[in-house]
C-alpha positions as CSV (number, residue, x, y, z in Angstrom):
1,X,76.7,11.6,21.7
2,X,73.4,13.4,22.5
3,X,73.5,16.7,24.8
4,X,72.3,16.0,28.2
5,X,69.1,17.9,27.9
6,X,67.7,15.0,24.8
7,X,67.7,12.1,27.0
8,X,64.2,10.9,27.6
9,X,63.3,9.8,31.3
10,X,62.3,6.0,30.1
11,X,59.6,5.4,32.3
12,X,60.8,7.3,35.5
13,X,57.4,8.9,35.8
14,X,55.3,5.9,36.6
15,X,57.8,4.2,38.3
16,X,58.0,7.1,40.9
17,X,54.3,7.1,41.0
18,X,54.2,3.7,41.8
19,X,57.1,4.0,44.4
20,X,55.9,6.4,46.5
21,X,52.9,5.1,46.8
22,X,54.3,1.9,47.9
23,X,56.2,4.6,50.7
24,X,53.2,5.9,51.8
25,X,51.4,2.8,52.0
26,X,54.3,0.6,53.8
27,X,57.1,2.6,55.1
28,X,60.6,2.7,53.9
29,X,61.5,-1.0,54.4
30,X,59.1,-2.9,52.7
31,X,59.8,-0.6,49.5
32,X,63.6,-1.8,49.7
33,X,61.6,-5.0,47.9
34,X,59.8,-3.3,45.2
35,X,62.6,-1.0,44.4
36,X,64.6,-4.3,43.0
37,X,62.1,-4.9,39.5
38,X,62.0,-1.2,39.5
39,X,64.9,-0.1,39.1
40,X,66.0,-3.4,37.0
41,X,64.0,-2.6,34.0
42,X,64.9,1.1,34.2
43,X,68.7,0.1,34.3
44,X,68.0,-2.6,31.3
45,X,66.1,-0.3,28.9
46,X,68.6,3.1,29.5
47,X,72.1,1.8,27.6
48,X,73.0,5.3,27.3
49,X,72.9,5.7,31.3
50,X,74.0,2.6,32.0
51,X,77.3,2.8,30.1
52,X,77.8,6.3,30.9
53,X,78.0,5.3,34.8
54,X,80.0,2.7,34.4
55,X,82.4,5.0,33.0
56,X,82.1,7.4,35.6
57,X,82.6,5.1,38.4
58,X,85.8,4.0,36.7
59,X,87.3,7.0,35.9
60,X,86.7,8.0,39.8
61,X,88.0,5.0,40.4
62,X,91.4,5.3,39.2
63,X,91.6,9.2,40.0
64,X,91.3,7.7,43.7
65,X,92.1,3.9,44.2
66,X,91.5,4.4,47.9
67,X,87.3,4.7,46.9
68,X,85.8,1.6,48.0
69,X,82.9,1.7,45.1
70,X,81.8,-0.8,42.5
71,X,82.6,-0.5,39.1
72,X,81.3,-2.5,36.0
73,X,77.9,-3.5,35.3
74,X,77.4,-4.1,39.1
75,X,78.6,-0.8,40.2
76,X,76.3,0.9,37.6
77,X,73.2,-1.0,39.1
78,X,74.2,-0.4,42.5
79,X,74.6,3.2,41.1
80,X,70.8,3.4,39.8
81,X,69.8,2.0,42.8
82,X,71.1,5.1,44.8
83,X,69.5,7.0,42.4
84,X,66.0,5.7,42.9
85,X,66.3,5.7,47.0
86,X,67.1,9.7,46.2
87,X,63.4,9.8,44.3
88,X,62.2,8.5,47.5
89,X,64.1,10.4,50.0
90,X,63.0,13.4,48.4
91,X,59.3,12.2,48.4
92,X,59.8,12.4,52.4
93,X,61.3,15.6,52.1
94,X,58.1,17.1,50.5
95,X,55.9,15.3,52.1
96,X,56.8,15.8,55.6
97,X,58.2,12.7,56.5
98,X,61.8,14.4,56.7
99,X,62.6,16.0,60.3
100,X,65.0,17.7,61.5
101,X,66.4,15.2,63.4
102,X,67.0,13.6,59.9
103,X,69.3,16.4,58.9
104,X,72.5,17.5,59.8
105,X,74.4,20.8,59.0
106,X,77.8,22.1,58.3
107,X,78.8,25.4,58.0
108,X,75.2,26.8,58.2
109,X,75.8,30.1,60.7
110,X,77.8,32.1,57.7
111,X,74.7,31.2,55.7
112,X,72.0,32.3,58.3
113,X,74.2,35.6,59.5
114,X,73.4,37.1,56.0
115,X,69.5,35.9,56.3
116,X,69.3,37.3,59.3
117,X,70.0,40.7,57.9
118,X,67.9,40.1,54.9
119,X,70.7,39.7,52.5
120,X,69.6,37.0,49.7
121,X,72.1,34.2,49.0
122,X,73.4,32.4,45.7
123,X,73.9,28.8,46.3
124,X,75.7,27.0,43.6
125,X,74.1,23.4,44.0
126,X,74.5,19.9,41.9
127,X,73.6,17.2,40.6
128,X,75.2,15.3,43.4
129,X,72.7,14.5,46.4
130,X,69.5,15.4,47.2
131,X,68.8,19.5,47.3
132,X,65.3,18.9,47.8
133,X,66.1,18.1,51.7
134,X,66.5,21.7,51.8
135,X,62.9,22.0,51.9
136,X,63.1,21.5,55.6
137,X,63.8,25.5,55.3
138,X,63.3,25.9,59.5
139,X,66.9,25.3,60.0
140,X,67.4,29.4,58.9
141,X,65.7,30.2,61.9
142,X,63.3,31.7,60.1
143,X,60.7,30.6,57.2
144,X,62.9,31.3,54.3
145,X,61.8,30.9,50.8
146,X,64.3,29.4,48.5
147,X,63.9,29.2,45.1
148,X,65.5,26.7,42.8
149,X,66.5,26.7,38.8
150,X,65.6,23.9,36.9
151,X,66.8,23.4,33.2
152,X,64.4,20.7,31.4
153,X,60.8,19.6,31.3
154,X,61.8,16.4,32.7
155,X,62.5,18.0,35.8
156,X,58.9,19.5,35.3
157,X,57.7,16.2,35.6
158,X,59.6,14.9,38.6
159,X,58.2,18.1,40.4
160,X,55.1,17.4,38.9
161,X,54.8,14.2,41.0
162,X,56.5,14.9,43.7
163,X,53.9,18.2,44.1
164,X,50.9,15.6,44.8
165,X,52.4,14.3,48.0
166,X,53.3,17.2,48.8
167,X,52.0,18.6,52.7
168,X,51.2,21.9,53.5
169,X,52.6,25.1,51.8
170,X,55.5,25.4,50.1
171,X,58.2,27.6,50.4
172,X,60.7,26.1,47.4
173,X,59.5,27.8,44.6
174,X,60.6,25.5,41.2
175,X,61.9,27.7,38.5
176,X,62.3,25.9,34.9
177,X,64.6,28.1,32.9
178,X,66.4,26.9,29.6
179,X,69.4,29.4,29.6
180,X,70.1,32.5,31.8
181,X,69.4,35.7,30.5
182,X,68.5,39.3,31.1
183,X,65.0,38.2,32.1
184,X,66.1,35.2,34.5
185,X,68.6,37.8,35.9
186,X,66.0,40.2,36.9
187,X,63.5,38.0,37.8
188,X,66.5,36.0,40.7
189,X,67.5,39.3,41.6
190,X,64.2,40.2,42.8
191,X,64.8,37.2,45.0
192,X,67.7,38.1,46.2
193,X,66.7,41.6,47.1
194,X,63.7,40.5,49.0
195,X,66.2,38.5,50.9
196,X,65.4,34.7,49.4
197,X,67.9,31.7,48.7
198,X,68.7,30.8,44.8
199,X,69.8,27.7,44.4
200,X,71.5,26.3,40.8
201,X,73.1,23.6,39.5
202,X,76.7,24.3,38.1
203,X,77.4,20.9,36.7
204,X,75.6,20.8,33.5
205,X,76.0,22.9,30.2
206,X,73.2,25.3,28.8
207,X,70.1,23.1,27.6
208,X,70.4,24.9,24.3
209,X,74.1,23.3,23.7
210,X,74.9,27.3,22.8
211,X,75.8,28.5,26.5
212,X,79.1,29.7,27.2
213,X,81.6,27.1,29.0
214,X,84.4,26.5,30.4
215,X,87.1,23.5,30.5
216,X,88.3,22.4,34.3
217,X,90.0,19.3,35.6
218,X,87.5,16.8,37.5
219,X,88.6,13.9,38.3
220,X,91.3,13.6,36.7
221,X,90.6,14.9,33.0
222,X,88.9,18.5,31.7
223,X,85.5,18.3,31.5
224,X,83.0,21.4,30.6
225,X,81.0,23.5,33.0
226,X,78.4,26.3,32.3
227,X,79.8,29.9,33.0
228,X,76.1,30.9,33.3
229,X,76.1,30.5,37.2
230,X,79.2,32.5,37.7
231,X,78.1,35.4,35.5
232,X,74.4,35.4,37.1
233,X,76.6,35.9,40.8
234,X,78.5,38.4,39.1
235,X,75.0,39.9,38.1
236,X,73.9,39.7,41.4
237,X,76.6,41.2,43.2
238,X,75.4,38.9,46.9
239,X,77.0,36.2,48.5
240,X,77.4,32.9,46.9
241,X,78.0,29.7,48.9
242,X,78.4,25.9,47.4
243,X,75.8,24.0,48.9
244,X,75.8,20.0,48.8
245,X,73.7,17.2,50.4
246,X,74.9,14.1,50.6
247,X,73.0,11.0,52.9
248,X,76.1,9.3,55.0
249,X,75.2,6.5,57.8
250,X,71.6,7.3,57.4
251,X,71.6,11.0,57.8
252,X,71.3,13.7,55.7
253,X,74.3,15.9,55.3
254,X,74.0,19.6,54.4
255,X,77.4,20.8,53.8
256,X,77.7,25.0,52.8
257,X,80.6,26.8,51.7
258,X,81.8,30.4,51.6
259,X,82.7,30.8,47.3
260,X,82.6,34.3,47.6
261,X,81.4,37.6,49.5
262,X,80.5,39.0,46.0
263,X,82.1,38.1,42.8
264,X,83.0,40.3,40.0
265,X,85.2,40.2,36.9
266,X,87.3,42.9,35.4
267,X,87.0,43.8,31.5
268,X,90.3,42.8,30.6
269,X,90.5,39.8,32.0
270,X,86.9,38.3,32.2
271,X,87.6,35.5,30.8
272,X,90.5,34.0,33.0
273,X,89.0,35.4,35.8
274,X,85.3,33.2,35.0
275,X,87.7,30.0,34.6
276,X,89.1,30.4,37.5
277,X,85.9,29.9,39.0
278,X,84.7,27.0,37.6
279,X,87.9,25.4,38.0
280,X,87.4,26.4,42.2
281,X,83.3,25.3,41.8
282,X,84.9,22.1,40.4
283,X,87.4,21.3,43.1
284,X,85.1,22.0,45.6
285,X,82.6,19.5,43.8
286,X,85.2,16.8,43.3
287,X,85.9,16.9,46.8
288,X,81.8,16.3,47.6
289,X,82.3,13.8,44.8
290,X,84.7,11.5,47.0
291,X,82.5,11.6,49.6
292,X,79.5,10.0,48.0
293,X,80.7,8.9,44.5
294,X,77.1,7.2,44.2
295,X,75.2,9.8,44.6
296,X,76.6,12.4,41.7
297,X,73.9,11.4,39.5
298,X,74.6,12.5,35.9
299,X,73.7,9.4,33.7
300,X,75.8,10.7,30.8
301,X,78.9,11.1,29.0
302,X,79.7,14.5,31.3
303,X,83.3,14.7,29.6
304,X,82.2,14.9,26.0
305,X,80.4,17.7,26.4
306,X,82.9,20.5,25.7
307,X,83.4,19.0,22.2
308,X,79.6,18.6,21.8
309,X,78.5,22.1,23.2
């Protein structure tokens, strides 16, 4: 099994050219149609992906029987199809097309009372939802800059496209990092001191494979986690929230949760204590999980990877 970081993006670049431009040209409806051939060769051609959600969705299916998803070949194209009307909702979210009205919060005043004073935040994110939504940055009551990590060049290219429909100025800055180090740690805590959001995903291992990890139960059975995150917080010494959006009944659902005031680790027991963490990260993902099970988008065999890293 190939790490995460190898898979090649067959064909998602021109087919999220050609989307979006249908989206700009027609609206949202008519792209419903187009999305169909789309999204059926990209499904057809990526057996990796397509086996590895299937997998998923059953595994989350028998961890909770009470899920009313899909599973199979259908769930795994209905699954690919959520992932494709994420490409576009995040082309609305850069472009302009996403309001406020669009977006709803939850637990958002513990986030803005530390902004208020200037105090930068950590916000561990994943690969579940849409964080690009958070571009709609007014909701801080002030312009906020948030800056987000991003561990391949696929995501380059993602960006890439989604930077020519882009309106106005920006204030997500995209970072592309392959593992955190001293230099990634100085450079985000520089963010943080000038009182910025950092946002990273803590659901995928190092791209290198050679990252520290850490074993925790999700859904049902240990999977691996990066420890980078939690050591960067520790690194950081500012608040770090879990930060989730998930699109339920048409509306875009920002959900943000206190992890910690400001995490540390003791010498002796570093190790346990780090563990702990991820094991709380992934409850608190899990529980996200259930809410939207297809909209975790991580098209590969996520609990092999301890063994592989």
């Amino acid at each position: 099994m190939r790490h995460w970081a190898q898979m090649q993006e067959h064909g998602i670049v021109w087919g999220m050219h050609f989307l979006l431009k249908v989206y700009l040209l027609f609206g949202r409806k008519p792209l419903q149609i187009f999305l169909y051939p789309v999204v059926s060769y990209y499904w057809l051609i990526n057996r990796t992906g397509r086996e590895a959600s299937q997998r998923y969705l059953q595994r989350a299916k028998a961890f909770c029987p009470d899920l009313k998803i899909k599973t199979g070949r259908l769930g795994s194209y209905l699954h690919f199809m959520a992932f494709a009307n994420a490409m576009i909702d995040k082309l609305a979210a850069w472009s302009g097309a996403l309001s406020m009205s669009d977006v709803h919060y939850h637990g958002r005043d513990a986030v803005q009372a530390y902004l208020s004073q200037g105090q930068g935040v950590l916000m561990l994110g994943s690969h579940l939802g849409n964080l690009e939504v958070c571009r709609v940055v007014a909701w801080m009551g002030k312009r906020v800059t948030v800056n987000v990590l991003v561990h391949t060049r696929h995501a380059e290219k993602f960006n890439r496209v989604l930077n020519e429909y882009a309106a106005g100025s920006s204030r997500m800055n995209l970072i592309q990092v392959t593992e955190i180090n001293a230099a990634t740690a100085m450079l985000l805590e520089d963010k943080i001191n000038a009182g910025e959001l950092v946002i990273i995903a803590a659901d995928r291992v190092p791209v290198t494979g050679q990252g520290r990890v850490a074993g925790a139960s999700f859904l049902g059975e240990e999977a691996a986690f990066p420890q980078g995150p939690f050591i960067l917080a520790s690194l950081l010494k500012c608040p770090v929230f879990t930060l989730f959006c998930i699109k339920q009944q048409g509306m875009h659902h920002i959900y943000f949760d206190t992890f910690s005031d400001k995490l540390s680790f003791s010498r002796k027991q570093r190790q346990q204590e780090i563990t702990a963490c991820v094991q709380k990260y992934s409850a608190v993902l899990q529980r996200y999980v259930k809410k939207a099970p297809l909209q975790w988008f991580n098209f590969y065999e996520f609990w092999r990877n301890k063994e592989r890293s």
